[in-house]
Structures are given as C-alpha cells and as structure tokens.
ZAMARGU-4260 file (C-alpha; in steps of 0.2 Angstrom, whole numbers, plus 5000, padded with zeros to 4 digits):
<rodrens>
0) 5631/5587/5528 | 5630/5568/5533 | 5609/5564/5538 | 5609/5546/5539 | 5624/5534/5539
5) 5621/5515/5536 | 5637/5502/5540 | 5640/5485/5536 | 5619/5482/5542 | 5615/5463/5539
10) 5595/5456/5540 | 5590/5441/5538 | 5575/5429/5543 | 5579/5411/5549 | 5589/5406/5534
15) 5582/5419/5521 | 5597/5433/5519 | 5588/5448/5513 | 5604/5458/5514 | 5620/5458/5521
20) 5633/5472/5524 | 5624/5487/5517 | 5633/5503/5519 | 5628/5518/5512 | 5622/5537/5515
25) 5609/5550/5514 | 5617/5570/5514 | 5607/5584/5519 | 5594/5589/5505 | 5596/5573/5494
30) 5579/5564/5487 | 5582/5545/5486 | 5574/5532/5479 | 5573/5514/5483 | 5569/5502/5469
35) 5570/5481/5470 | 5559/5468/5467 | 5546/5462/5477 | 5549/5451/5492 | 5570/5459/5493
40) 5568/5468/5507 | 5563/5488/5503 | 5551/5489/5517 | 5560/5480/5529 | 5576/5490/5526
45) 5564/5508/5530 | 5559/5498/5546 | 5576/5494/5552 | 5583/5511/5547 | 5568/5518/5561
50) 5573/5504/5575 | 5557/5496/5571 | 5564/5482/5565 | 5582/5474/5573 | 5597/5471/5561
55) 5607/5456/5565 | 5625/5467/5561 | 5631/5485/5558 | 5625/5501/5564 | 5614/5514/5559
60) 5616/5533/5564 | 5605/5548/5563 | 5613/5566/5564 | 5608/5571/5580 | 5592/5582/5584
65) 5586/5577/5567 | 5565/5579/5565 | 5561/5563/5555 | 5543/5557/5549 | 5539/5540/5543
70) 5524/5537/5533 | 5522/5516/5530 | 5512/5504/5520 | 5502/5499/5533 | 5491/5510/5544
75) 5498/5513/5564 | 5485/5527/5566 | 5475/5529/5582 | 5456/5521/5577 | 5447/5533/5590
80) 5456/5551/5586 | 5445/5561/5573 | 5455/5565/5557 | 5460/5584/5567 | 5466/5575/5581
85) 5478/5562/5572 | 5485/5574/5559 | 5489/5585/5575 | 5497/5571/5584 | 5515/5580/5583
90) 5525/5587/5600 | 5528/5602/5586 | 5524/5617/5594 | 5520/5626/5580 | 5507/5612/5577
95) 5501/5611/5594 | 5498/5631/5593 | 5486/5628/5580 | 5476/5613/5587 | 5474/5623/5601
100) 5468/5638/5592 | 5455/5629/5580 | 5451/5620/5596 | 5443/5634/5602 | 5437/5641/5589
105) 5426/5627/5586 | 5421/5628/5604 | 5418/5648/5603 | 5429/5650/5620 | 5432/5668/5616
110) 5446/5669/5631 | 5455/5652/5622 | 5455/5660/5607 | 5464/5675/5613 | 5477/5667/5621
115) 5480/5654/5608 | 5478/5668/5594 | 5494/5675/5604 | 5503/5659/5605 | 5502/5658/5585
120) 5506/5674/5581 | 5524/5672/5594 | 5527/5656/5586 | 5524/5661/5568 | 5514/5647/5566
125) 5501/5655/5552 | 5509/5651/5538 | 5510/5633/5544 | 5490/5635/5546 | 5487/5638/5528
130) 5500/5624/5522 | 5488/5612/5534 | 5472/5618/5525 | 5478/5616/5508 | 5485/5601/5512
135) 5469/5591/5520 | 5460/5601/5505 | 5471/5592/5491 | 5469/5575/5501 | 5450/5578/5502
140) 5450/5578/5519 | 5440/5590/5524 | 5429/5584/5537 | 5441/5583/5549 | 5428/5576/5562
145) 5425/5560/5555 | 5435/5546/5565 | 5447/5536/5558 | 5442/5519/5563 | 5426/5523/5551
150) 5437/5529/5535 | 5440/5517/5520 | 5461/5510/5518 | 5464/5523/5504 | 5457/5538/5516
155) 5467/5530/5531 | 5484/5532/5517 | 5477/5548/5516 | 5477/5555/5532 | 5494/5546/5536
160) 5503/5554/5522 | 5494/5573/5528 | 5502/5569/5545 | 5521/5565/5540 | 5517/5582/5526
165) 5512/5595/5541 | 5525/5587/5554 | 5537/5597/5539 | 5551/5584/5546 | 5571/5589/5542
170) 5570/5570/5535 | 5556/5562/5528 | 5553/5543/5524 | 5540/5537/5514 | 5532/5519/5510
175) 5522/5517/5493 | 5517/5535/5495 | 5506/5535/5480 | 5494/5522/5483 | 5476/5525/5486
180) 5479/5544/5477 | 5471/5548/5462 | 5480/5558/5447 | 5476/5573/5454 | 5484/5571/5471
185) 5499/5562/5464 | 5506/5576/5454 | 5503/5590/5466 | 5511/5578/5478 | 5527/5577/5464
190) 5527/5595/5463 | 5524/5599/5483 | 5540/5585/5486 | 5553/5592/5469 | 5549/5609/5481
195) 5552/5602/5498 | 5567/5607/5506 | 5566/5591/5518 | 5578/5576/5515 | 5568/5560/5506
200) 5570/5542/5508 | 5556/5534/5498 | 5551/5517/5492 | 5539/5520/5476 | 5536/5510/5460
205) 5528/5529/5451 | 5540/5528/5438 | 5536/5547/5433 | 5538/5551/5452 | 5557/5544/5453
210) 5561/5551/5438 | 5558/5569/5443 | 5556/5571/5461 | 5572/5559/5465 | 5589/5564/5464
215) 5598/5548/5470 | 5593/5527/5466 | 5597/5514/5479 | 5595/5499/5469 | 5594/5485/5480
220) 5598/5469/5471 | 5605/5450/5476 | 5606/5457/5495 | 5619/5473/5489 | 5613/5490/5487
225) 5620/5500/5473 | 5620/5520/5472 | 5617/5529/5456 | 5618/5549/5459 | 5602/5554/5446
230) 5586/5552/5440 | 5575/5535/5434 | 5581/5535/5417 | 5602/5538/5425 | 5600/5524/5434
235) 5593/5514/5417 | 5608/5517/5409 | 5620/5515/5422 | 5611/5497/5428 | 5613/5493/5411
240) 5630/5498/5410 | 5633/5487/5425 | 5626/5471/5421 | 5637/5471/5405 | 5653/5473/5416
245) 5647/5458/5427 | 5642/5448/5412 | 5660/5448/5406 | 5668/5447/5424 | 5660/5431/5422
250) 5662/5423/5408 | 5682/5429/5410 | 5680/5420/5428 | 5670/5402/5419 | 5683/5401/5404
255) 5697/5405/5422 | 5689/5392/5432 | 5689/5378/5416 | 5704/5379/5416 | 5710/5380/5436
260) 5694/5364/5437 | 5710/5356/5427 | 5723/5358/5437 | 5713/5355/5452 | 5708/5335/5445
265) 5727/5334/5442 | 5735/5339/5458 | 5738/5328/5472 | 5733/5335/5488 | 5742/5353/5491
270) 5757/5354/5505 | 5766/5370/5497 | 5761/5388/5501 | 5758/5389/5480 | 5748/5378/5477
275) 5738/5383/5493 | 5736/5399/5486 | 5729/5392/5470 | 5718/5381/5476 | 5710/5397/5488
280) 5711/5407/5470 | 5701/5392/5462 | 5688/5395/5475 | 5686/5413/5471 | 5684/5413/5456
285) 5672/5398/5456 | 5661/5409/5466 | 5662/5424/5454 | 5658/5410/5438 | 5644/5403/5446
290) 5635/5420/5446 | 5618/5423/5439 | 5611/5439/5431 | 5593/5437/5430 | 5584/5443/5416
295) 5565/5449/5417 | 5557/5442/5403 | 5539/5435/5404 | 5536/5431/5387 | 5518/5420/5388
300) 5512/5414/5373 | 5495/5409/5380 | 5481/5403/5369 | 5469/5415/5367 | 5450/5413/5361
305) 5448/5422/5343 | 5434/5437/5347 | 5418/5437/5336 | 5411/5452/5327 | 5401/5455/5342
310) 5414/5460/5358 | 5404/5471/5370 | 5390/5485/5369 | 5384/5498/5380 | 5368/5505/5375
315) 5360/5521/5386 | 5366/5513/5401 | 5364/5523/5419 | 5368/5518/5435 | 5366/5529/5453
320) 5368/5526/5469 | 5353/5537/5478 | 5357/5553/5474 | 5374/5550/5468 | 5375/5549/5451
325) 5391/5536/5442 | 5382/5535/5425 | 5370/5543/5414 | 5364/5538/5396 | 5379/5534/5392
330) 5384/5521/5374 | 5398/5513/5368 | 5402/5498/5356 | 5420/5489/5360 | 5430/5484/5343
335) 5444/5474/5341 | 5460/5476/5349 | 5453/5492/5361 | 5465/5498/5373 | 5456/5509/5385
340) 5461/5520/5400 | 5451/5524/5413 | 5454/5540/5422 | 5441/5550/5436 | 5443/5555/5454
345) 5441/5543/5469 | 5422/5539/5470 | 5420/5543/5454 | 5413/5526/5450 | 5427/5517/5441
350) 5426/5501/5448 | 5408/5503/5450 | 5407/5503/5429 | 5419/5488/5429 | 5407/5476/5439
355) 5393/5481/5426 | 5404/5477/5412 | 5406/5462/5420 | 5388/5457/5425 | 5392/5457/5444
360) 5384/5476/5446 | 5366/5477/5442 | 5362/5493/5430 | 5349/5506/5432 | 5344/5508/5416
365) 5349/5503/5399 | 5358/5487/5393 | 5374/5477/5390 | 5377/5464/5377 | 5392/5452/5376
370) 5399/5443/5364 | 5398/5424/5363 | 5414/5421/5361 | 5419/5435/5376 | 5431/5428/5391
375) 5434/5441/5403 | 5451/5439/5412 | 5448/5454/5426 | 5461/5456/5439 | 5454/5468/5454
380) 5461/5479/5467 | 5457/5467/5483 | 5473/5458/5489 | 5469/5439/5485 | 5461/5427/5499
385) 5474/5410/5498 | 5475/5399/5511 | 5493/5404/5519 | 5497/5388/5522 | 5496/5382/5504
390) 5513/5381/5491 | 5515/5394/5479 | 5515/5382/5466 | 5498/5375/5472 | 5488/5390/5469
395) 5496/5388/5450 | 5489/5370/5448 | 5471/5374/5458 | 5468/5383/5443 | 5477/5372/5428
400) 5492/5357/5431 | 5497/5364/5410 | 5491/5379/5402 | 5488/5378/5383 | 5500/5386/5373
405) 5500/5393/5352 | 5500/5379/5340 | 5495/5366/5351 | 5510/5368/5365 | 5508/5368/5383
410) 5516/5373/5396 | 5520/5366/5416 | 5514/5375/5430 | 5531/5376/5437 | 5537/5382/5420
415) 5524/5396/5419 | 5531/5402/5437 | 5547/5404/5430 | 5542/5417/5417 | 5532/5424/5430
420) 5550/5428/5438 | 5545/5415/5453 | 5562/5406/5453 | 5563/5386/5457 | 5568/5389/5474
425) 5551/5399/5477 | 5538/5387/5470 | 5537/5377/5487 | 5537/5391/5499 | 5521/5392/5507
430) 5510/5408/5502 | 5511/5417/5520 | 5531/5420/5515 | 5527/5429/5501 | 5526/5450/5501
435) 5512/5460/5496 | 5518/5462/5478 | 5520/5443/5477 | 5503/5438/5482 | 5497/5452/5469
440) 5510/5443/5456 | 5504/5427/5458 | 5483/5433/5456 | 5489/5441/5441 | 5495/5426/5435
445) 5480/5414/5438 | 5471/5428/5429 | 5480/5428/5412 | 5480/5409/5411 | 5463/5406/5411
450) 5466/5413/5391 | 5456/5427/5391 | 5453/5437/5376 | 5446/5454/5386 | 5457/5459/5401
455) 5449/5471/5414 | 5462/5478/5425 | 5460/5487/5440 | 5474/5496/5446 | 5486/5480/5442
460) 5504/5489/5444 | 5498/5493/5464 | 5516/5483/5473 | 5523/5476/5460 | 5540/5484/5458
465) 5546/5492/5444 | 5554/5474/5434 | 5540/5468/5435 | 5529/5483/5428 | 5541/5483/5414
470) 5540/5465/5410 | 5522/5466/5413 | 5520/5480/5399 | 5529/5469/5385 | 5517/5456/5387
475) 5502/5468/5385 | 5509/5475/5371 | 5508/5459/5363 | 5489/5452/5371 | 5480/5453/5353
480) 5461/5455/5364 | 5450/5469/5369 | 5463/5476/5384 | 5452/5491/5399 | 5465/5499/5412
485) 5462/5506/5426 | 5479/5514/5433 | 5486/5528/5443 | 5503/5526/5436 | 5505/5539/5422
490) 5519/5529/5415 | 5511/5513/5412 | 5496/5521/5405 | 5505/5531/5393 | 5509/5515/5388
495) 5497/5504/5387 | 5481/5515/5380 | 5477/5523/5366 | 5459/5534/5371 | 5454/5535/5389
500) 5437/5535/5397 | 5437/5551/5410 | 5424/5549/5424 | 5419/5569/5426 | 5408/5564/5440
505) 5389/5567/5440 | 5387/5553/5430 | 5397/5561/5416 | 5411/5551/5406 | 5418/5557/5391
510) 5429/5547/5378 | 5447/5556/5372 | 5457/5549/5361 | 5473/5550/5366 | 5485/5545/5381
515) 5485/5551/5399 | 5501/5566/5396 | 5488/5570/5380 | 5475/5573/5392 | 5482/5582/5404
520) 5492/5594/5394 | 5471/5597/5383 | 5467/5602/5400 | 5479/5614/5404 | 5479/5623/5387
525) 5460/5624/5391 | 5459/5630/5410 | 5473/5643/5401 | 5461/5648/5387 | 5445/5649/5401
530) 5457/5661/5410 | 5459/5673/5397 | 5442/5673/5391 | 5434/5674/5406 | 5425/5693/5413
535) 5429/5693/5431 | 5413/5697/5442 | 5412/5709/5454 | 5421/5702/5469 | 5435/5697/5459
540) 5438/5715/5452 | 5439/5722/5470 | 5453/5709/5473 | 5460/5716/5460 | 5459/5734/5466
545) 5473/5746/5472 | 5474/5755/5487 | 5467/5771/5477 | 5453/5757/5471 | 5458/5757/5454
550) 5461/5740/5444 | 5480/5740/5440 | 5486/5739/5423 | 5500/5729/5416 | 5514/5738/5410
555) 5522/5738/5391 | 5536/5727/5395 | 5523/5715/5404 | 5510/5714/5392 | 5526/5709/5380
560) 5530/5697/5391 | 5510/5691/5394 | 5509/5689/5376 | 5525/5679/5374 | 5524/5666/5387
565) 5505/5657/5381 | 5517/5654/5364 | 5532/5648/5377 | 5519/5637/5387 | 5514/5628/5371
570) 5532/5625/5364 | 5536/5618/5382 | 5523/5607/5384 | 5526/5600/5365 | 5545/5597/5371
575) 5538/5587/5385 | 5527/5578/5374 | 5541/5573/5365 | 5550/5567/5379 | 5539/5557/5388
580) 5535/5548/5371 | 5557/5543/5371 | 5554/5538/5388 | 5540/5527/5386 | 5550/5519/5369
585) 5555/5503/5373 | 5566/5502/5361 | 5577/5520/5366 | 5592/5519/5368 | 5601/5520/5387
590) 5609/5535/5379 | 5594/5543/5373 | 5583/5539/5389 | 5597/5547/5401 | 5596/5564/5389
595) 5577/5564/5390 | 5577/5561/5409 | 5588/5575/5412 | 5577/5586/5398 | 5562/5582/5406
600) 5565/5589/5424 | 5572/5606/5418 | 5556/5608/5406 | 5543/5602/5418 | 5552/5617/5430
605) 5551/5626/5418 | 5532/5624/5414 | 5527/5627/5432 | 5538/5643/5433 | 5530/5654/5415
610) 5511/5645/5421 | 5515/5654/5437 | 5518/5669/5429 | 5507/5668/5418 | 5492/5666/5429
615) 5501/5680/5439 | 5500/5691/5426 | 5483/5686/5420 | 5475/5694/5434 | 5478/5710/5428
620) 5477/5708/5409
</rodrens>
C-alpha cells in the first residue's frame, strides 16, 4: 500500500537547482533512508514533502488519514510548556487521556482521577503509559517539570524525538535523529525503530543505524534521486555498480562526440531533415560526454611536526564541579601514534577532560605535562562563528594563502578546497549559503592545516554526510600523530581507535583496549555473567513466586535449553564481530560488504531474541 507518492517535484533557490523532477515512493511498512552530501538538499526535500517548504513543480501526495510525525534539525518546540506538557502536545486521544490522568494525580483531585482513570481504561490507553515512561526514562527526561526554554540543545533534541516516539504516527519522518544521543540511547533507539511497525523516512549519517534499521536508500546525488531496495552496505555495491555503467556511457559518448565534433566543423549549415536530426543527436550526446563523476578523495599530505619523546602526561589529576565528581586520581602517559576513543554518557565529563588536556580547563588537583614539540589541532562541538558575509575561500586564507606540504611542496588555498570536496564553483560563495555540515567541513579544515601532530576531536562526524566521513576516515588513517576521538558514531570509532577511555561517571574512567563493538559486546557477556551469579534477595524471590507461593522451577527441556543458549550467545556475538570487522575493511569487496550487511541484520535479531530468552529463563534458574 502506496504512503507517500512524490512526482516530477522540482526545488530550487534563485539560480541554485537542488533537484528537479524527483519522483519516487514510500509503501506501507518501508524504512528509508536518505543519504547525499551536505549542502544537496536532504532537509529541504523532508520540508517540502511536509508543505513546509513550497516546490516550484510536481505534486506530493499522502494516503489519506495518514498519522504523520516529524521530528527536524532545528528545535520548533514551545519555550514556555514544561517537558509533560510538550511531549503531550498531540490531539491523540489516547495521549490526551493520559495527560489528563497524571494531570490529576499530580494535583491529587481524587474526582479527576476517577473519571480520567475511566477515560484510560475505555481507551486502552495504559499500555501507551508505560511505553511514554520508558521512553522519557531512556531519554533521561525524567523531570518532566523542567521548562523547555531552560534545557540545553541536545535535551531540546531529546524531547523533540520522545514527542514524534509517543505520537506512535502511522508515518514517521525523522531529521539527524541521532544527534545529541549518547551510545546508550542510539542503540535502544536502533532496536526500538527495527521493531516499530510505523513507516520511516529519515535522514542520518549513523552508518551502523542505516545499515540495520533501513530497508530502503534514496541516494540523492547531482539533483536525481536513485532508489536502492536494501541495507547500507546494498546500496555500496549497487552505487558502485552504477558509477561504472555511467563511467562507460561516457567515455562511449566522448569517443561518439569526437567524432560527430568532426562532422559538425565540416558541414555547412543544415537544411535536410538528416542532418537536422544529427546535429540534435550531436547535442545529446555532447551533454552525456560532458558528464562528471566525482570522486571523494582528500588525500592531504600536510606537513606535520615530528613528536619528541615527551607527548603528554597525566599525573593523579582530579577534577569536580561541587559535588559532581568528572575526575578522580586518575594517570596516563600518551605514546606515539595513540588512537584514543572516548566513550561515557552525557554529563559524564568528556569535553570537560578535553579542555584540561588542552589547558583551557583549570584542574583540581594533580598535573599535566606537554611536550615541546606538541601542536594541538582540536576541532570542537560548537558550530564555527564566520562572518556570513565573508567567501568560503577567505576563511581558508585568514588562516594560511599556502599550506606547507611533505618535502618542501605547498599547496593553494583554493587547491586545498578542492581536496576538501569544495568544488571551484563554491570557493566564492559567501559563508551564509553554505549548510550546517559545510560550515563544520570547512572548521574542520582550518583545523588540520595548521599541521598539527595531536588531533583532539570532539564529536567531528556530527552533519557531515556519509562521503565525507568516509573520505575523512582515509585521511586519519594515514595522520602519523597522537589522534583522541570523541564520537557517537560506532562506525567511525571502530575505525579509527584502538583502546577507549570510558567515563563510568563519579569521576571513574577506565582504559580497555580494544574498539567500541569490543566494548560493548565485554559488557554484555559481563551484565550475563552478574546475572547468573547473582542470589536474588527477598523481594525479587516473591516476584518470582507462584500463586501457590512457591518459586517455579525450570523444566528438563528448559534447563537444556538455558544451558545451550550462553554457548549460542557467544558464537553469535563472535559472528558479529567478524562482521563488523568486513564492514569496517576498507578494502572489502562490494561483494563481500553486501553478504556481511545482510548477515549482520539476521545475527543482531538474532542476538536480541536467545538474550531475550535467556534473561527470561534466568529468572527462574
């Protein structure tokens, strides 16, 4: 069944074409993706699918009576509702049932909560209670009093992405909707959406996310969009697969239009209906000829400073904030070449501990030494302040007119832009044109050509689309320095890291070697092995109780298969191990990648089901 049908739509600005004569369509059910490179038009595309933007052709049509939810980039929430009131901002009735039941609960209206009490119970709306707890519990949003105008961006993401959740719309839309979670709250999002029996229309640079929530990729690329019918990894192959059929339309088309260029030079002017025809053929296929199939390469051989013996040392160093603990005694020596993750929950202190390795914040106690010969290149969260009215290629020579290269090169501003993927065609548009993921493209840049030899990144893949995350990976793995990451993008940081720093909170952080999918999966095994070693206490035995009050036991054929599933467990999350590694190999095969993709959804389902029963089981071992 046919949810949204998309004709011939056509948007442009001024002169800028951003795409013209889109057609496509979302059935019932479907889970799609859209993926382009900054500045191409994803966003704007969600807002003229919603009317919130006009198109200049084409039509847009939703099936009728449709539910839809849109959650977007930037915050449209009402400053003066508390967090209650804005999450419970839907005509639902269901919903407004159980405002009006916790409404009077909090105001102890004993005759309120009778009635409302009924209203839920007629509407069976408790179930959607519960889902609306655990929800604003996962989000951290329990203090539902506080008033939006007074929270932080991220909480404001927060609370926009629990309304669009409990609205539980028949089509949901979502823009970025990963930004400002931490790990934590992205993967039970992945798992709460896989589950979700809405339709999805999203725009995310996750690359884990696409790759098992998504079922469908709209690619959107040189103002067409292209449909692939799978996962991350299908739509790899198949862009892959894609660009080598154009790459040889083309050059059929330039050795055709040599030739035609020929005949045109020697021909007088055309009065038959042939050589009309011709000359309207020469046309074509000067048009297909002329086509350009943009690689994302950004190879930047930047000269860096050679690191002393001495890099950067953290000797008992403690840091709080009142009460609030972020550091505690902690000590760590840098070497050579460290590639370090950091990993913690919001408010953990992450960036906190970046400022003090960077002198900015002051430390309670202890001390850090750096190296002499120490450049820090550190590129932060905050969206960078340029005058909007300066040139792109400006903001490149504010810094440097040529950066200095290996072996005594150098390189042009304009030619640096260029392996930034800023074409020639951008480098005089004025900053205020550029998107979000632009402007953080272009900070990144004036970070890494000031030749630094210790790069500090905190979260650097936030709106930067998934090219450029790519391209921005093979450079890293190159950088020869001291390289700190911090990232909510499991993809990149099993990439890029080889040990992780987890901030446990309390002013605990540990070091594990390893990457972030090592991490994760050492945790699992271990909440598994607390589990079964555990002695339940007394209020968790009477849960566990009968009618008759006795504990139940597990049958023969379920304590075969309680014994069976831990060694089922391991051999899965081994497998998924495995292929997360093939998906994180750049040099995989398209072939390869697409198997793994596919592999990967069923084991991860997989996983979740024998964990389910396992901790089902568990309870009455």
């Amino acid at each position: 069944m046919n949810y949204l049908s998309v004709e011939e739509i056509t948007k442009s600005y001024g002169e800028r074409v951003l795409f013209e004569e889109l057609t496509f369509g979302i059935d019932q059910g479907q889970k799609a993706a859209i993926v382009a490179k900054n500045g191409t038009g994803k966003t704007t595309l969600l807002r003229c699918l919603l009317g919130k933007e006009t198109v200049g052709d084409g039509r847009i049509v939703f099936r009728k009576d449709l539910r839809i939810a849109f959650m977007q980039q930037s915050d449209e929430l009402d400053p003066t509702h508390t967090i209650f009131e804005e999450v419970f901002s839907h005509d639902l009735p269901e919903l407004q049932a159980v405002k009006a039941y916790n409404k009077a609960m909090r105001d102890k209206d004993e005759e309120g909560i009778k009635k409302t009490f009924e209203a839920v119970t007629e509407l069976d709306a408790w179930d959607i209670e519960v889902k609306i707890n655990q929800i604003l519990s996962v989000l951290k949003l329990e203090n539902t009093d506080q008033l939006v105008g007074t929270l932080s961006g991220g909480q404001k993401k927060r609370v926009a992405l629990a309304k669009v959740l409990i609205a539980e719309p028949d089509f949901l839309i979502l823009d970025e909707p990963t930004n400002h979670l931490d790990l934590d709250m992205i993967e039970w999002l992945e798992e709460y959406l896989s589950k979700s029996t809405s339709t999805i229309l999203m725009v995310t640079h996750d690359r884990y996310f696409l790759e098992v929530v998504c079922d469908t990729i709209l690619e959107l690329d040189n103002k067409t969009l292209y449909k692939y019918k799978g996962n991350f990894s299908y739509f790899l192959e198949k862009k892959a697969e894609r660009e080598e059929q154009l790459l040889s339309t083309i050059e059929k088309a330039k050795n055709q239009f040599r030739k035609e260029l020929e005949w045109m030079r020697r021909q007088p002017k055309a009065r038959g209906t042939k050589q009309k025809a011709r000359i309207e053929a020469f046309y074509d296929t000067k048009k297909v000829a002329k086509q350009r199939i943009d690689k994302d390469e950004l190879e930047i051989p930047v000269k860096m400073e050679r690191l002393g013996t001495k890099i950067l040392e953290l000797h008992r160093v403690g840091k709080a904030f009142g009460e609030k603990k972020i550091l505690n005694d902690f000590s760590y020596v840098f070497k050579r070449q460290e590639r370090v993750g950091i990993v913690g929950n919001n408010g953990t202190g992450k960036t906190t501990f970046l400022n003090m390795l960077l002198g900015i914040e002051p430390l309670r106690k202890g001390k850090i030494v750096t190296g002499e010969t120490v450049v820090f290149g550190y590129y932060n969260q905050e969206l960078p302040n340029y005058d909007d009215d300066k040139k792109v290629i400006d903001v490149i020579r504010d810094v440097a007119e040529f950066i200095p290269l290996e072996k005594g090169r150098q390189m042009s501003a304009a030619q640096f832009l260029e392996k930034f993927l800023f074409p020639r065609d951008m480098h005089f548009n004025f900053v205020h044109k550029l998107s979000g993921g632009e402007k953080r493209r272009l900070k990144l840049m004036t970070v890494l050509m000031q030749n630094p030899n210790f790069l500090i990144l905190d979260e650097p893949t936030n709106d930067l689309d998934v090219f450029v995350m790519s391209v921005l990976e093979d450079y890293l793995r190159s950088f020869q320095g001291c390289l700190i990451v911090v990232s909510h993008d499991r993809y990149f940081m099993d990439k890029m890291v080889d040990h992780l720093f987890v901030f446990k909170g309390e002013g605990e952080l540990k070091d594990i070697t390893g990457n972030y999918t090592a991490y994760r999966s050492a945790q699992q095994k271990l909440a598994r092995a607390e589990k079964r070693q555990e002695s339940p206490d007394a209020p968790k035995q009477e849960k566990k109780k009968v009618e008759t009050g006795e504990k139940r036991k597990l049958s023969y054929k379920e304590k075969v298969e309680f014994e069976s599933l831990e060694g089922e467990m391991e051999k899965l999350e081994a497998e998924k191990a495995e292929l997360t590694e093939i998906l994180s190999n750049p040099e995989a095969s398209n072939e390869d990648l697409m198997k793994a993709g596919e592999r990967l959804s069923v084991v991860v389902s997989e996983l979740e089901e024998k964990e389910f029963r396992w901790l089902e089981l568990s309870e009455y071992e």
